[in-house]
VOKETOR-765801 format. One record per residue (C-alpha): residue number from 1; residue in three letters; x, y, z. Coordinates in steps of 0.05 Angstrom, whole numbers. Example, Ala and Ser with C-alpha at 12.3 -4.5 7.8 and 13.67 -1.06 7.14 Angstrom:
<recs>
<rec><k>1</k><r>ala</r><xx>246</xx><yy>-90</yy><zz>156</zz></rec>
<rec><k>2</k><r>ser</r><xx>273</xx><yy>-21</yy><zz>143</zz></rec>
</recs>
This chain:
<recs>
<rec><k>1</k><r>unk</r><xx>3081</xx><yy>1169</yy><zz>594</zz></rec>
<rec><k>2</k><r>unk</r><xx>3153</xx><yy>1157</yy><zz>616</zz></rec>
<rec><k>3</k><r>unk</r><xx>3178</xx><yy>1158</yy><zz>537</zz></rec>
<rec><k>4</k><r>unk</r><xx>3137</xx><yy>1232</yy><zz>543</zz></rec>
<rec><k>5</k><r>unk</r><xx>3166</xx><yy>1256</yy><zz>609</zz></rec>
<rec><k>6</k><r>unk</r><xx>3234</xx><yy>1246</yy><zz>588</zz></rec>
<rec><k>7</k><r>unk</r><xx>3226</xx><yy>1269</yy><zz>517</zz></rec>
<rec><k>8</k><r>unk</r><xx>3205</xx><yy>1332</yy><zz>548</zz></rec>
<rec><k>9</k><r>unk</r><xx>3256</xx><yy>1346</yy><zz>598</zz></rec>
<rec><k>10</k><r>unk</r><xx>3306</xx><yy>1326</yy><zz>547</zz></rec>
<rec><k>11</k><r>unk</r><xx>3276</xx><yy>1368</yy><zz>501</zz></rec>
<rec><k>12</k><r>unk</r><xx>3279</xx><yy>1433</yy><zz>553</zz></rec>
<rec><k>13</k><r>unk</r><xx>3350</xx><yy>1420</yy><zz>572</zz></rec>
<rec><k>14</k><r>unk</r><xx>3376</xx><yy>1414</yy><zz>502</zz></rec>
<rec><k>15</k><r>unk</r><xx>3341</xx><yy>1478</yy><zz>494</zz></rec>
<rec><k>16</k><r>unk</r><xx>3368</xx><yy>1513</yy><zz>546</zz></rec>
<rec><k>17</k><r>unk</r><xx>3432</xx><yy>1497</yy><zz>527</zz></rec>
<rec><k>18</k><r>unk</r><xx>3432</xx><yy>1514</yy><zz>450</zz></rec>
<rec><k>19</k><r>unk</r><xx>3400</xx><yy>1583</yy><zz>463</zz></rec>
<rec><k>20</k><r>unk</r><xx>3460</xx><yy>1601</yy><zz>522</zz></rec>
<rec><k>21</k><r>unk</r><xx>3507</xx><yy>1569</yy><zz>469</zz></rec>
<rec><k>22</k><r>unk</r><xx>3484</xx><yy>1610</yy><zz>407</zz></rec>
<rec><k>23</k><r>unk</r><xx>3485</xx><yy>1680</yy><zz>463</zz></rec>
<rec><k>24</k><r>unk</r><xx>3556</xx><yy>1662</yy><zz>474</zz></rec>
<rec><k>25</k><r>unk</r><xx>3569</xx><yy>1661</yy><zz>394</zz></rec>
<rec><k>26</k><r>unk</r><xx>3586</xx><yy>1583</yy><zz>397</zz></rec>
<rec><k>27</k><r>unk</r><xx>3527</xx><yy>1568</yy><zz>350</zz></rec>
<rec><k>28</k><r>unk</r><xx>3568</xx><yy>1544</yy><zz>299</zz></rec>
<rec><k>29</k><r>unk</r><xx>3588</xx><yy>1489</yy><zz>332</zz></rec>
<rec><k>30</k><r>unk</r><xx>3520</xx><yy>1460</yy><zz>358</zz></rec>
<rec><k>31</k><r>unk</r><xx>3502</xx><yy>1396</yy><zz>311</zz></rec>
<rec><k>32</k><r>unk</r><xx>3452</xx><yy>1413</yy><zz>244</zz></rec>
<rec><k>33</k><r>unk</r><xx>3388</xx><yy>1401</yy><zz>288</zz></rec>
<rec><k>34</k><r>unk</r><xx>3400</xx><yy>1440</yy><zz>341</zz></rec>
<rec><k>35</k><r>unk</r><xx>3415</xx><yy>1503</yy><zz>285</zz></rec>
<rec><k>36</k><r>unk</r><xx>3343</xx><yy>1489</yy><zz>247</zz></rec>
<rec><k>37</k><r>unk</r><xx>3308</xx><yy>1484</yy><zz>325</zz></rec>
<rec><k>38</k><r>unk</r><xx>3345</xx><yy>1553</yy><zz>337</zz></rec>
<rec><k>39</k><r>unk</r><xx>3323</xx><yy>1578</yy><zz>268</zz></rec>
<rec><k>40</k><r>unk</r><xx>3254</xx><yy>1558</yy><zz>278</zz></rec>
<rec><k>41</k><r>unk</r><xx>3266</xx><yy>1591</yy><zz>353</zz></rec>
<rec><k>42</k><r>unk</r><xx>3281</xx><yy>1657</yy><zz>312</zz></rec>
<rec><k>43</k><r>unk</r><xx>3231</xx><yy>1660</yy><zz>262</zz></rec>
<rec><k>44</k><r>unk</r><xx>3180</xx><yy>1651</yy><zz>317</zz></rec>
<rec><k>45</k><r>unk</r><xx>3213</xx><yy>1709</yy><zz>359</zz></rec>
<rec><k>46</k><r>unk</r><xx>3188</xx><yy>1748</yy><zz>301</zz></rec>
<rec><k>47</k><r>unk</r><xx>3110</xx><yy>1735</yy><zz>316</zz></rec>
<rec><k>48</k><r>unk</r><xx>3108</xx><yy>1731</yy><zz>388</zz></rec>
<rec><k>49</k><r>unk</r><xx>3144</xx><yy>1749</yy><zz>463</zz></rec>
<rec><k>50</k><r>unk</r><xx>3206</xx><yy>1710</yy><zz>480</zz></rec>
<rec><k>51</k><r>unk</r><xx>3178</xx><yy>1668</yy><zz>532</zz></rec>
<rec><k>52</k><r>unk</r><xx>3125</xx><yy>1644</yy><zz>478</zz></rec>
<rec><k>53</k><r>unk</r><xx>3169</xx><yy>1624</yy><zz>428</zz></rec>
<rec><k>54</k><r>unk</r><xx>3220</xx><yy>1591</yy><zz>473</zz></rec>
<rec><k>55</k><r>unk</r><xx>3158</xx><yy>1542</yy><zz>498</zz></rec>
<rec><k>56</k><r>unk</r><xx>3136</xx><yy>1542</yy><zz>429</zz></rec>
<rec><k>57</k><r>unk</r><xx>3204</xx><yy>1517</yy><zz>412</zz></rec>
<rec><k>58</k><r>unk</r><xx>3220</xx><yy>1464</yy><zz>458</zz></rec>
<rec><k>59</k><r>unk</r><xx>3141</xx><yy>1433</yy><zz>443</zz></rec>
<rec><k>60</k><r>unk</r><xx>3167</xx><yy>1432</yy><zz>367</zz></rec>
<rec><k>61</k><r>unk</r><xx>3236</xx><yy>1391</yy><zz>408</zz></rec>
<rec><k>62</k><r>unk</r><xx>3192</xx><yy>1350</yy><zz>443</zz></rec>
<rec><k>63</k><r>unk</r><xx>3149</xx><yy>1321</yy><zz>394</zz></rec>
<rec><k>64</k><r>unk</r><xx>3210</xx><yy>1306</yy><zz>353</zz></rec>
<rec><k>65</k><r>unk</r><xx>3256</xx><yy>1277</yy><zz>410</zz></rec>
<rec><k>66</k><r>unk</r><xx>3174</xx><yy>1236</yy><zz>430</zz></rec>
<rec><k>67</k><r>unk</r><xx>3187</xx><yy>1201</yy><zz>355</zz></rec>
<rec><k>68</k><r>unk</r><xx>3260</xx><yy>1190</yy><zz>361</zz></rec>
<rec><k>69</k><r>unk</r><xx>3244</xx><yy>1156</yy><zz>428</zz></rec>
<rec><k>70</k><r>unk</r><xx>3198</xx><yy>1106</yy><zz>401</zz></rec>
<rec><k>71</k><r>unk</r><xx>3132</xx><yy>1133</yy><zz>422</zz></rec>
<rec><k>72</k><r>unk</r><xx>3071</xx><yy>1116</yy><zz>387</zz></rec>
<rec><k>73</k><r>unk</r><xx>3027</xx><yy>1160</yy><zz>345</zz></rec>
<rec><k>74</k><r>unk</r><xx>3018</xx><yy>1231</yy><zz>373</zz></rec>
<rec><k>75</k><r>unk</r><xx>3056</xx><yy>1260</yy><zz>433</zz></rec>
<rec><k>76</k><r>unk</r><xx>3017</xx><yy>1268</yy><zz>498</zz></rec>
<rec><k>77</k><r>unk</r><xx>3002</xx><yy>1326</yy><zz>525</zz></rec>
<rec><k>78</k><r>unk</r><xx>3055</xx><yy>1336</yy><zz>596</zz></rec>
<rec><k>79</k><r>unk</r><xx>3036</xx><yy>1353</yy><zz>645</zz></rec>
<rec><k>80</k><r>unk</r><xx>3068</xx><yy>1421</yy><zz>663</zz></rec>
<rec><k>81</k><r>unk</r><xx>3112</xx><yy>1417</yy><zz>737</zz></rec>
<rec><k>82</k><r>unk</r><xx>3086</xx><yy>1453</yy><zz>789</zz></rec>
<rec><k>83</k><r>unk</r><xx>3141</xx><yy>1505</yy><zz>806</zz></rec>
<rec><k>84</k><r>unk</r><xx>3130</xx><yy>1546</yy><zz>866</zz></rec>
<rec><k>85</k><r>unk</r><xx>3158</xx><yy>1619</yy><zz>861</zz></rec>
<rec><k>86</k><r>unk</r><xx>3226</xx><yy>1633</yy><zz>894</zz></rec>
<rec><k>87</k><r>unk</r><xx>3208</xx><yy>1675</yy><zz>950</zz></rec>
<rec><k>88</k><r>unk</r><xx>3260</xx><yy>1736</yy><zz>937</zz></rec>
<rec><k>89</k><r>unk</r><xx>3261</xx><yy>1765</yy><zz>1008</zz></rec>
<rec><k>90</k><r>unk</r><xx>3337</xx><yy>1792</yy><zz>1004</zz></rec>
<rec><k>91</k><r>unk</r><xx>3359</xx><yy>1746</yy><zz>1056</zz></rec>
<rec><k>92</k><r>unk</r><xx>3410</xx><yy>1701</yy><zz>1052</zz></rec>
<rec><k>93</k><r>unk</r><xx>3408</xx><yy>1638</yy><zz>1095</zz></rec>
<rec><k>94</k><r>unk</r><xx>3479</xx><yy>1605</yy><zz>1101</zz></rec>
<rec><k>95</k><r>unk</r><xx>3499</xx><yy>1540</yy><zz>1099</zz></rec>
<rec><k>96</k><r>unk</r><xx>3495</xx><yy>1502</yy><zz>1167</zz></rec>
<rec><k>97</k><r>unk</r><xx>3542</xx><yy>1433</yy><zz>1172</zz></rec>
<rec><k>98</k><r>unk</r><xx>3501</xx><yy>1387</yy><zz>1212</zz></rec>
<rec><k>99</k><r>unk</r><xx>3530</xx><yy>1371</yy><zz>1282</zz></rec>
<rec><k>100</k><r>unk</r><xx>3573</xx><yy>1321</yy><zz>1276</zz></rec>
<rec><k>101</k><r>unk</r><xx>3552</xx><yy>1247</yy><zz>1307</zz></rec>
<rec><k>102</k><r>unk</r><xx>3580</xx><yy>1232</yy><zz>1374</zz></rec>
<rec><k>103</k><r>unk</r><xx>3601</xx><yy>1162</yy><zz>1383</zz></rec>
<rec><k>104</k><r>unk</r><xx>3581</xx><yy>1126</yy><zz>1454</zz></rec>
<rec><k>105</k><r>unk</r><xx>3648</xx><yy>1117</yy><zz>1487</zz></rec>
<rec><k>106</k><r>unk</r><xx>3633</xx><yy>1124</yy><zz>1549</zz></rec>
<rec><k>107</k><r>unk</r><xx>3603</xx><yy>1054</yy><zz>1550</zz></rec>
<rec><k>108</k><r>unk</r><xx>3640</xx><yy>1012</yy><zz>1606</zz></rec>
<rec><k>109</k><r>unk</r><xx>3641</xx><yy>955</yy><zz>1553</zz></rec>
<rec><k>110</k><r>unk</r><xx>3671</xx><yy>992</yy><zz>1493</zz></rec>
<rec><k>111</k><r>unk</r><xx>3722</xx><yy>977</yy><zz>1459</zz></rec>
<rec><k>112</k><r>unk</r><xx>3787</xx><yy>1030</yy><zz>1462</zz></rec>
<rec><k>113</k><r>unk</r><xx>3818</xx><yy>1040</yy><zz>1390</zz></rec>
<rec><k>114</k><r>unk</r><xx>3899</xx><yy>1020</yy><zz>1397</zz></rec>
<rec><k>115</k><r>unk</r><xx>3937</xx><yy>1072</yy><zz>1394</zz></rec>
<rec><k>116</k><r>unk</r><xx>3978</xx><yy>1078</yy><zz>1335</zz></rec>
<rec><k>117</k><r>unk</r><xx>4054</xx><yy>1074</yy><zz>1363</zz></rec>
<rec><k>118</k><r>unk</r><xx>4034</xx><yy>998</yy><zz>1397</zz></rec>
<rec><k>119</k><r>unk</r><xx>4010</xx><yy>983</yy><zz>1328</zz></rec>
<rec><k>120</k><r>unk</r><xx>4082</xx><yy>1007</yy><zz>1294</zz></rec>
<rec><k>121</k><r>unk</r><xx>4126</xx><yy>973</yy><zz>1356</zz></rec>
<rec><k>122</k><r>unk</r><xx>4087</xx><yy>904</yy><zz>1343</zz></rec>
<rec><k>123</k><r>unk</r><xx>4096</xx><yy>909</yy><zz>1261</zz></rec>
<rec><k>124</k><r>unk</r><xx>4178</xx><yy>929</yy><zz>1285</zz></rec>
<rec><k>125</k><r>unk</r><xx>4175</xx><yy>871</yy><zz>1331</zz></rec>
<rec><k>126</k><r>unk</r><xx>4146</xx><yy>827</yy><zz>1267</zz></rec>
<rec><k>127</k><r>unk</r><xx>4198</xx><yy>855</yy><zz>1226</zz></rec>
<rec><k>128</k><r>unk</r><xx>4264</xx><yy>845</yy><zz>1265</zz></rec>
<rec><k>129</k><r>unk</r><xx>4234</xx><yy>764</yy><zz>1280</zz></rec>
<rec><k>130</k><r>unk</r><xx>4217</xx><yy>747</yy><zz>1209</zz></rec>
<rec><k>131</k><r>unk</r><xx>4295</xx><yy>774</yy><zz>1192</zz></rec>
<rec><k>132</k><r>unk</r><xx>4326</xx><yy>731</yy><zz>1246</zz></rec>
<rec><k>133</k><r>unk</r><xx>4286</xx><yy>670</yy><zz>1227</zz></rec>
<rec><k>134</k><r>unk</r><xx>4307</xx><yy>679</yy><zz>1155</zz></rec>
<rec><k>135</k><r>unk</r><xx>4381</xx><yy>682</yy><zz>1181</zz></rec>
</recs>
């Protein structure tokens, strides 16, 4: 079932992505299979609704991509994904950061960072010994 499940969602993104290709005239350049899977795509537009076709279309992908991927006899029927409606209620929700994570240091036994300038004075203080001991 895994060979299936990724036949088919390979199958529906190549899809996708021919079909906005070829509406943004760049058909030309899509490799010889995805022209006769958009040709086939057409033809069927001919008998029946858009939405048809297309699903017609990528089953045609799918059972070819199924074979290419090593799978066994005939493909298996996939289960379709359940996909729940957008809810379109004209609202638009912005995006929230999250609060940002306080560290405890107010604990009596934590440790303070050191401040930056007594970290540069003790690398000077390294600096001007290792030159005198080298003199």
């Amino acid at each position: 079932m895994l060979i299936a499940r990724r036949a088919d969602t390979r199958a529906r993104a190549d899809f996708a992505t021919w079909k906005m290709m070829a509406k943004l005239n760049g058909a030309s350049a899509l490799p010889p299979e995805a022209q006769n899977f958009l040709a086939i795509h057409k033809k069927l537009l001919d008998q029946m609704s858009d939405a048809e076709a297309s699903e017609a279309t990528i089953q045609e992908m799918y059972r070819t991509y199924y074979a290419e991927m090593g799978g066994a006899g005939k493909a298996p029927e996939v289960p379709a994904r359940s996909r729940e409606p957008a809810a379109d209620t004209g609202n638009v929700t912005a995006f929230r950061r999250l609060p940002a994570k306080k560290t405890a240091t107010s604990a009596p036994n934590a440790k303070r960072p050191m401040p930056v300038a007594l970290i540069f004075a003790c690398l000077v203080v390294v600096y001007v010994a290792i030159r005198y001991y080298w003199k």
